[in-house]
C-alpha positions in Angstrom: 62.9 86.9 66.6 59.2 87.4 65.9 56.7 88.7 68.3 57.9 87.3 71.8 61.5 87.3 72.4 60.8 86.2 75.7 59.2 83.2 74.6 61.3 82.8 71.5 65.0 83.2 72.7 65.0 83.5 76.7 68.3 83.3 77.0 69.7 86.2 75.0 66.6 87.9 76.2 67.3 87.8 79.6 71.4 88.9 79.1 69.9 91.1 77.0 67.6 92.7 80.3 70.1 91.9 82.8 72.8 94.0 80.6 70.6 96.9 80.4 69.3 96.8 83.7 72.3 96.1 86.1 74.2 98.4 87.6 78.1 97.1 87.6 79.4 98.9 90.6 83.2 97.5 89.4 82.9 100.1 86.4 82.1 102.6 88.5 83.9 104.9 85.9 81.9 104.2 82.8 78.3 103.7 84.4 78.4 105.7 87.2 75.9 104.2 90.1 72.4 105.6 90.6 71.1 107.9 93.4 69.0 105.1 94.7 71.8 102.7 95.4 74.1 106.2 97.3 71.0 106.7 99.7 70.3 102.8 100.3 73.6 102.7 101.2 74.1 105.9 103.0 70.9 105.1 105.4 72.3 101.9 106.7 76.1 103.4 107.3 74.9 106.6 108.7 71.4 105.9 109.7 68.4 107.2 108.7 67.8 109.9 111.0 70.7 111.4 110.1 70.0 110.9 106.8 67.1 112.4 106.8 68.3 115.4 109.1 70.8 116.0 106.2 68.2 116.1 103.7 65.8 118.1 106.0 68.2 120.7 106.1 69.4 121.3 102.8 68.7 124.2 101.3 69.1 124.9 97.6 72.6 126.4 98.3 73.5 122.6 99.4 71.0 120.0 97.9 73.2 119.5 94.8 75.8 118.7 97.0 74.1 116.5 99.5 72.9 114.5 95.9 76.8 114.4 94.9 77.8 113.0 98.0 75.2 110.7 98.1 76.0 109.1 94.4 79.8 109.4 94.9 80.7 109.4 98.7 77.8 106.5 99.3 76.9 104.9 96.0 80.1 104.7 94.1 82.3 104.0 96.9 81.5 102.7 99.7 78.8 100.8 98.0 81.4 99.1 96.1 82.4 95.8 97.5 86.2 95.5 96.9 86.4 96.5 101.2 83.9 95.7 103.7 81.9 98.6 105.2 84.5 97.9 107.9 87.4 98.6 106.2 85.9 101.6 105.0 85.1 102.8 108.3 88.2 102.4 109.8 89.9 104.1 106.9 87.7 106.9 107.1 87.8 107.2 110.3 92.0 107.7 110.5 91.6 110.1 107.8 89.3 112.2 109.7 91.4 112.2 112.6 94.5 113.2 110.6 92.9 115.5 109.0 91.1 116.7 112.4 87.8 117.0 110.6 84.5 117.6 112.6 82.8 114.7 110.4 85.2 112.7 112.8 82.1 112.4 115.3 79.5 110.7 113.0 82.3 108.8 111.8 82.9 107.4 115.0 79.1 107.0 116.1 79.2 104.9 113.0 82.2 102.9 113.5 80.5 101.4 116.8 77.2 101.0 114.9 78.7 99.1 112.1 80.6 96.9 114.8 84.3 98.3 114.8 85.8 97.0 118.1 87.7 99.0 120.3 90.9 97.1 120.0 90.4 97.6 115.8 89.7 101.6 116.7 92.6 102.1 118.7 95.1 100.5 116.1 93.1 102.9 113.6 93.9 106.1 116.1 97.6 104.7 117.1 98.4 105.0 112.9 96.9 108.1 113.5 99.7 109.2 116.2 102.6 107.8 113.7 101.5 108.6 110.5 99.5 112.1 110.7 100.4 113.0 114.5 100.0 112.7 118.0 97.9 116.1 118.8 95.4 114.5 115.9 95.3 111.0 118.0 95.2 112.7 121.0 92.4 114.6 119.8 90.4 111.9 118.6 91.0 109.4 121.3 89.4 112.0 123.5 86.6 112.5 121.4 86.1 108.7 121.8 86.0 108.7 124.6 83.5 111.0 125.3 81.4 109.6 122.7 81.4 106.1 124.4 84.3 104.2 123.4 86.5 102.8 126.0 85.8 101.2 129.6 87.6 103.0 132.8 91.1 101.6 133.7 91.4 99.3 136.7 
């Protein structure tokens, strides 16, 4: 190549780019995935009030860990495309509830944002009951509830 590789081998000039430039997000483990990318991602799960009321608040005891969780928690995973934002939000949302963790709220806000049915969040919160126990369903079926979810018996 002389003077222009552009001009003179576009091909292997644009792999070339392309290779530098692109983020692979299914070698997460070798290349990582930018900040960018975690807080693109985190806006449109969470929303971006809450994003920005997270980042509003942190406080240089916390702001390293509000950028960890924003490469790892929202760039590397559920950026990655191997579930659908869905999936992810129904697992995540089961885990809380196991777990009985107070993230469980915004998780749920953002289940019904994201388009989670009700019949698809009950099945998640009935795994619950089985798997990681009925206080923990319990408990989060009445945090639904009081967050939105459901329609009054007939």
């Amino acid at each position: 190549v002389g003077h222009v590789p552009s001009v003179e081998v576009p091909g292997l000039f644009a792999e070339k780019l392309l290779a530098v430039m692109a983020v692979d997000l299914g070698d997460v483990g070798n290349q990582g995935v930018d900040y960018a990318t975690g807080l693109a991602t985190r806006k449109q799960v969470l929303g971006e009030a809450h994003v920005a009321r997270s980042t509003e608040n942190a406080t240089s005891l916390d702001a390293p860990f509000q950028q960890m969780i924003t490469r790892l928690a929202w760039g590397e995973l559920w950026s990655n495309e191997d579930l659908t934002r869905r999936e992810r939000s129904m697992i995540t949302t089961g885990i809380l509830a196991a777990l009985g963790r107070e993230e469980l709220t915004l998780h749920l806000k953002t289940a019904k944002r994201i388009g989670l049915s009700e019949a698809e969040l009950r099945q998640v919160l009935m795994h619950v009951a089985i798997y990681g126990g009925v206080p923990a369903a319990n408990h989060a079926f009445a945090l639904a509830k009081e967050l939105g979810w459901g329609e009054a018996a007939r």
